[in-house]
N, C-alpha and C positions, 0 to 999 in steps of 0.2 A: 226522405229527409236528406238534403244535401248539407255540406258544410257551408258552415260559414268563410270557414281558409282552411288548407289543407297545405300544411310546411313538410317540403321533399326534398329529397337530395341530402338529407341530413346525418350526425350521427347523434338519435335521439337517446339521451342518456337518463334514461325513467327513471333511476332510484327506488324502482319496486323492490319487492322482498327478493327476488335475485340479482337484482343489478341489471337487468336484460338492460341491451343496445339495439334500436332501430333504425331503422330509416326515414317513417313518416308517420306522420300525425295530424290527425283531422277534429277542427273544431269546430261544433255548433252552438250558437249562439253563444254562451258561458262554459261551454263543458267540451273536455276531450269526447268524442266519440268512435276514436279509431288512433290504437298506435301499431305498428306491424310494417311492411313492406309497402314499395310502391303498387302494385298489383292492386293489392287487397284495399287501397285508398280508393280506388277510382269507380265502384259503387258508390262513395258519399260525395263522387264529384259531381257537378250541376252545372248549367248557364252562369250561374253568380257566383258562386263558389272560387276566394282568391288565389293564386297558384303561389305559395313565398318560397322561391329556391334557396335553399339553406346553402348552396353550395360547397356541399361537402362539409361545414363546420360544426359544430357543438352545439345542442339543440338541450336545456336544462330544468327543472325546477325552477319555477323564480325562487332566488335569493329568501332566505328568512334571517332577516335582524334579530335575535333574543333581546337585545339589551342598547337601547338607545335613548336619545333626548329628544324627541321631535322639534321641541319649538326650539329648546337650544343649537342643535342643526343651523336654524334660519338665522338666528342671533348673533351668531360666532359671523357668519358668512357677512354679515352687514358691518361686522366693525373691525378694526385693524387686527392684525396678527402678529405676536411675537414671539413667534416660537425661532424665528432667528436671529434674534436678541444675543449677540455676544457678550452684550455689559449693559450694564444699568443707563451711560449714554445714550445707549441706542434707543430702547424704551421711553428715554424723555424725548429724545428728535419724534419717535411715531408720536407722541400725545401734543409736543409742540406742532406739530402737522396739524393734528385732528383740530388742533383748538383754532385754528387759523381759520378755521370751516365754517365755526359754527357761533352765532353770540354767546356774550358772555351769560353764567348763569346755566346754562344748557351742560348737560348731563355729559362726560365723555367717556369712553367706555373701551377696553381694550385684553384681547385674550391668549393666553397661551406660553406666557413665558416658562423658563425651567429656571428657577435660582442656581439649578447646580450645574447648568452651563453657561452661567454668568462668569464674568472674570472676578468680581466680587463674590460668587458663591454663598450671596443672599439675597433675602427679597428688598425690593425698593421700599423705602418708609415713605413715610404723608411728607416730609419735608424736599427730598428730592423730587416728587410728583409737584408740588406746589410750585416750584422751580421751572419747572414745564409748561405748566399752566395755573396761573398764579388765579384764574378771574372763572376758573369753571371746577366744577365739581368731578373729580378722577375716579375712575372706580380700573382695576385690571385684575385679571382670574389668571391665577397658575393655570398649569397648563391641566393638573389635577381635577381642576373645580372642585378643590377642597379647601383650595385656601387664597386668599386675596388682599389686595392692599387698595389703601383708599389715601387721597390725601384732605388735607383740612374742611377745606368746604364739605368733601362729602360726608366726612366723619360729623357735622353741624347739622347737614342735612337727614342724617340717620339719629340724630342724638349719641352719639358715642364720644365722650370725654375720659379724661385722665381717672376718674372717678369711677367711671363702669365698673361693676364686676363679671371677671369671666363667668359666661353660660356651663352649664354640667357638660361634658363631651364637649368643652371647645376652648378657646383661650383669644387673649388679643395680647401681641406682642407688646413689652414694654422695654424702655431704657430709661434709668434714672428715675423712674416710677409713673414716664410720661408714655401714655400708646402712642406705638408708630406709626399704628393705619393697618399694618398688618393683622390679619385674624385666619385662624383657622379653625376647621371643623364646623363646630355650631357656633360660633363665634362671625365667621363668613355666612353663615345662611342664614344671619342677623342681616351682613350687609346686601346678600343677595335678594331678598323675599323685601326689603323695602327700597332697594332701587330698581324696580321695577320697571317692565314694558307697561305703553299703553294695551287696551284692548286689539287697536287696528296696528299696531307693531305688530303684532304676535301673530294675528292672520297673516298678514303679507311673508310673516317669519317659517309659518307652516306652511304657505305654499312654494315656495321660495326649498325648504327642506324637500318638498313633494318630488319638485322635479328633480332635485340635487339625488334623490335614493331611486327615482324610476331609471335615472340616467346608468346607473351600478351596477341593476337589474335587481333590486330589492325591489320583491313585490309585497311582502307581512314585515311589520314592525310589531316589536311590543315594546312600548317606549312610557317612561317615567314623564311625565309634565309635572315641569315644576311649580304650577301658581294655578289657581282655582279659573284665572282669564284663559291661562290656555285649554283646559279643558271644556270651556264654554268656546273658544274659538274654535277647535277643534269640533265638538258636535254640529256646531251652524256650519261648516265648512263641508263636513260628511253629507249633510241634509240634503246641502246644494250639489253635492257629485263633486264639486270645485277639488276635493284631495280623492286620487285615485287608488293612493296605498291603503292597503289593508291595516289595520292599526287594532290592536290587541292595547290596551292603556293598564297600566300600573297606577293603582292610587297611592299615590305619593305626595302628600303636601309638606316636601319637604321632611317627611319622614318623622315631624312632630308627635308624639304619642297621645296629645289630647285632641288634638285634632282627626286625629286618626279613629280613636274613640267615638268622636262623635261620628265617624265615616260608617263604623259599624253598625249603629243604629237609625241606618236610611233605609234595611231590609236588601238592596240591592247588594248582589256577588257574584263570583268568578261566573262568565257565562252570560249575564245579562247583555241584548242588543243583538247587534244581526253579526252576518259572517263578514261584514267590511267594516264596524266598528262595534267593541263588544271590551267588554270589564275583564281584567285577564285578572293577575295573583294580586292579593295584597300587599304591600312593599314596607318595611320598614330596615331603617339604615342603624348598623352596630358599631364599625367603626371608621377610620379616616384611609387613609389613598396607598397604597405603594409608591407610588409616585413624588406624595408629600413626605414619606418618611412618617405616616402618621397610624399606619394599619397597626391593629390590636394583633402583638406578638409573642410568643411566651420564650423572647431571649431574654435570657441575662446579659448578656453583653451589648445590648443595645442602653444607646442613651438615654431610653423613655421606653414604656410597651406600648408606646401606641394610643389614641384617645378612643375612648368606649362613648358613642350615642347615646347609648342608653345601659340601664344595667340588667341583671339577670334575671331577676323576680318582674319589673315590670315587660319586660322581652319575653317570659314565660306567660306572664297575666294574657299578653294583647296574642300574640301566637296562639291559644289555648282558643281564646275568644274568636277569631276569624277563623280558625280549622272546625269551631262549634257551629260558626252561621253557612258554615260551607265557600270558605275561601280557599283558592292554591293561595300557597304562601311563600314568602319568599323575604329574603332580605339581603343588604349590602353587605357582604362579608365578605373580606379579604382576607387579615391575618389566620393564622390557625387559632388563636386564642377567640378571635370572633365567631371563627366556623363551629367550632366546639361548642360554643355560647348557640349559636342556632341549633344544632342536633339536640342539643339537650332540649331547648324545648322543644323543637318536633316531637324527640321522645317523650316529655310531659303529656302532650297533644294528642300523640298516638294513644299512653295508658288510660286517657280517658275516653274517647273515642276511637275508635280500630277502625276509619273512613278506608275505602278501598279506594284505589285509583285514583288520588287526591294529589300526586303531583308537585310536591313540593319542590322547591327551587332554593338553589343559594346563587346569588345575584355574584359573580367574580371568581370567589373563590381558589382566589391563585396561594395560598398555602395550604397540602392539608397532607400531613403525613399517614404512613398509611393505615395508622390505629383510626384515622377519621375517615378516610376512604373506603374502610370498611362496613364503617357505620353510614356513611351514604350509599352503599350499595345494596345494604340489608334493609335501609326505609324506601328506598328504590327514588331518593332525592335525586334530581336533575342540575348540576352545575352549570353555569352559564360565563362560559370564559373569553376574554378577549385575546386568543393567539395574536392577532397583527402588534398588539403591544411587546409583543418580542422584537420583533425588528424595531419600532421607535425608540423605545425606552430601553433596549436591554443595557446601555453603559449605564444610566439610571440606576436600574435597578441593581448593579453592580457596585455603584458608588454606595450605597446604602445599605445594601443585602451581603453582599463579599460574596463567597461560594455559595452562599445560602439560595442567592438567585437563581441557580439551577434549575432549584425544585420550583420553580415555578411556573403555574399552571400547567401541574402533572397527566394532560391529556392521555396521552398513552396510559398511563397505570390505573386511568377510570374508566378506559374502556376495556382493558382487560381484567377488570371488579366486575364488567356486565352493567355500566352503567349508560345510560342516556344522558349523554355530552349535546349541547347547543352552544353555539357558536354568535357571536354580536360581536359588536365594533365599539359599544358606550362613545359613537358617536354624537358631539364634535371632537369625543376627546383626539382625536385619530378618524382619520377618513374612514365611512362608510363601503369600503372597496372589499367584497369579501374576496377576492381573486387575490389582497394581499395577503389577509385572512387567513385563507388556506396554505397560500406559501409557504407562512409563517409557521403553521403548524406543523407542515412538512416540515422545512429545515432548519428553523430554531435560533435563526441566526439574526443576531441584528445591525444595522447599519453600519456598524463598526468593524464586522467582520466576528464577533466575538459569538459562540454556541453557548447558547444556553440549556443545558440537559437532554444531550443528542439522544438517550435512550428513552425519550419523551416524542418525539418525531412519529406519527401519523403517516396514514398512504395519503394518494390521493381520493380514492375510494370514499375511504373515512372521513377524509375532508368535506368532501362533498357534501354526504349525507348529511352532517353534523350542521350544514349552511341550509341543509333542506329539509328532509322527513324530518330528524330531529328536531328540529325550531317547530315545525305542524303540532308534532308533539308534545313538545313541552307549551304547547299555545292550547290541546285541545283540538288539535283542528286539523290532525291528520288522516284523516276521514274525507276532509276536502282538499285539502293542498300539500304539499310536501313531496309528490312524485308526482312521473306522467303516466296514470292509469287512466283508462275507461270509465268515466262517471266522475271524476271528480274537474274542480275549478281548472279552467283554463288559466294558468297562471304558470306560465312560462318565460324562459330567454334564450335569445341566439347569441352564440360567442362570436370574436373576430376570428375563433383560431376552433381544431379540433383539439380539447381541452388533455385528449389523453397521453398526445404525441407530444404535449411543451412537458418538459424538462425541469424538476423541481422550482428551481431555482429562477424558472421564466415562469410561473405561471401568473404572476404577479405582472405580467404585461399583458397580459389577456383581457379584453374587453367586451362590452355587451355592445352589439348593434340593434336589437331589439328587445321589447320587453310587452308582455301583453298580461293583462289581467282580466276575471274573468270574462275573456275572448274579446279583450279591446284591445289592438295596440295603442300602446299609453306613451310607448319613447322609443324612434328610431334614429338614429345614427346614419347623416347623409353626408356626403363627400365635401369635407371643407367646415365644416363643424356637426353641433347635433342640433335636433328639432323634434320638439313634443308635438309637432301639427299632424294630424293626419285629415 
């Protein structure tokens, strides 16, 4: 048996149970067959057998995403961006732009902005968006994707009038008793869920995300699809080999609990489908965003706690029922008052069934003091955090949090509970780059220069793993992916750099030149740009 490539010269960073460092690594057909010295390679070398000098650099796990959007990935990337929006002006020039593109009547669509780096320090209403584009239908998403504003046409197009009443968990802004266009929570996934992509949008959107995450060295997603299209695009996509990523999917239709309901009664759960596209946790959403100022929180001195999804008893009902049909479970929780709402019913969950190995998850999870961290450590729940939002958002979260922002996303203090930390990006929210990822976790800082809860700061080690074994794990699926061991998926990446020698603070410049899945190179990196061709 020769290999199929055998990558030397390297420093291959296995992430086994001791951390062991090699030098080279031999793949046959899908599977490692040999990691150890150069020596001991050159029994699986042959006539065809490819030679990849790793030259001296960083040889790793592929990447694992916990927590993304796959189709909204391709979405975001197709329509303008505002995330450098200094003011409300600016946002109308991008949509006065877009409208110049496209006939009247045609749908415009725009992402990203932050009200609280606006110089007005709030969201645009339907009447300045009408102003920009008087003859087409607006839609733009905070940068949250929890809350969004729309102007006239499109509020006609959705049915939404002065008259609507707010949805339970969500609200639409008024003035003088008329909406502005603004909605948030369930109030937006009103707007979201009926201004919809086509079917063939949403392909082009996932392949479009494909290469955007092979290019990062993401080799496994588990990712949320928002609309019942993309999960049909998605399977017909898989079918044809056309997406290379490994894709773990969350049902999530929008986190609706009747719909959801009906989800449970198709017999399929966690586990069904193959090792490149399979049913991971059940998903249901608690409450609104950090980001929006909307997470379920148990301050007094905040202006509001935060908007609840849904409430305890039916959050109790539906959790009960999918840990009954044998689902991981899992839900949007951020604030502490939401996390506490999910333990509780785990714990209902658990006293009626004692399921071993069952893996639950709490999707975010950036407040949980440590009366809850205990209680996640003792049901052996899996938190799912997005460290690189410390560097983007931390003035954010500062504007709205005060000192309280510290504690957030207490990494450090869950893995010294003995907990199983995984790591995502909830890309588009923030680039899919886990190399800022990890920075981030290490040093806590964010683009402002400001620390957020330096006794929270992570090794690199722990970084690592948390982007690798742990995502396997909390997928199920570290059996086959998550390190470079003997027998399992070829599902690797090479860095630009030897990742042990950059410097906290640099490693957020480090990049993938290769990326192989089981034993395909899928994205290499050639001089003058990059190329998926092999």
């Amino acid at each position: 048996m020769y290999a199929s490539y055998v990558i030397r010269n390297g420093e291959i960073v296995t992430v086994d149970g001791k951390n062991s460092i090699a030098d080279t690594i031999a793949v046959y057909e899908d599977k490692i067959v040999y990691v150890g010295d150069e020596q001991g390679a050159r029994s699986f070398t042959g006539p065809h057998t490819e030679m990849i000098d790793a030259q001296g650099k960083s040889v790793l796990p592929g990447f694992i995403d916990s927590h993304l959007h796959l189709d909204a990935i391709g979405t975001r990337m197709l329509y303008p961006d505002c995330r450098e929006a200094a003011c409300i002006s600016d946002i109308q020039t991008i949509i006065r732009k877009e409208a110049e593109k496209y006939p009247k009547g045609t749908i415009l669509r725009a992402f990203g902005y932050d009200h609280l780096n606006l110089k007005e320090r709030r969201h645009p209403n339907r009447w300045e968006l009408d102003e920009a584009a008087p003859e087409h239908p607006v839609y733009i998403i905070h940068s949250s994707y929890h809350i969004s504003a729309a102007n006239t046409k499109a509020l006609a197009l959705i049915g939404v009038d002065d008259n609507i009443c707010d949805p339970e968990g969500g609200s639409y802004e008024r003035i003088d008793g008329k909406v502005t266009g603004v909605a948030f929570e369930n109030a937006h996934y009103n707007f979201y869920t009926k201004l919809d992509f086509s079917e063939e949008e949403i392909k082009s959107c996932l392949k479009t995300a494909d290469e955007y995450l092979l290019s990062r060295g993401i080799t496994t997603v588990c990712s949320a699809l928002d609309c019942a299209l993309s999960v049909k695009a998605l399977t017909e996509l898989k079918r044809k080999n056309t997406l290379k990523i490994r894709v773990v999917t969350m049902p999530y239709p929008t986190g609706n609990p009747f719909v959801m309901d009906k989800y449970l009664n198709t017999g399929y759960h966690t586990g069904f489908g193959s090792d490149q596209c399979r049913i991971g946790p059940f998903k249901l959403m608690i409450d609104g965003s950090s980001l929006g100022g909307t997470a379920a929180m148990k301050r007094a001195d905040m202006k509001d706690q935060g908007f609840l999804a849904i409430d305890q008893d039916t959050l109790d009902r539906m959790m009960l029922n999918a840990h009954l049909d044998g689902f991981q479970c899992t839900s949007h929780a951020i604030g502490d008052r939401a996390v506490e709402m999910l333990l509780t019913s785990y714990e209902k969950a658990f006293k009626a069934l004692n399921r071993s190995d069952c893996r639950h998850r709490i999707e975010h999870c950036n407040f949980a003091p440590k009366s809850l961290i205990k209680k996640i450590s003792q049901m052996g729940v899996i938190p799912i955090p997005q460290p690189a939002f410390l560097k983007e958002f931390g003035s954010t979260y500062y504007k709205i949090y005060g000192k309280q922002a510290e504690e957030i996303f207490p990494i450090k203090s869950f893995l010294k509970a003995g907990i199983c930390v995984s790591f995502s990006t909830d890309a588009p929210i923030i680039d899919a780059n886990p190399f800022v990822g990890m920075s981030a976790a290490c040093n806590r800082k964010s683009d402002e220069g400001l620390i957020l809860g330096k006794e929270e700061r992570v090794t690199l080690k722990d970084a690592i793993r948390m982007y690798t074994y742990n995502g396997a794990y909390a997928n199920f699926q570290e059996n086959i992916t998550g390190s470079l061991e003997v027998g399992k998926k070829a599902d690797l990446v090479v860095l630009s750099d030897r990742i042990w020698e950059a410097a906290p603070e640099n490693i957020s410049k480090t990049s993938v030149t290769l990326t192989m899945i089981d034993g395909e190179i899928v994205y290499t990196k050639v001089k003058g740009g990059e190329s998926n061709e092999r």
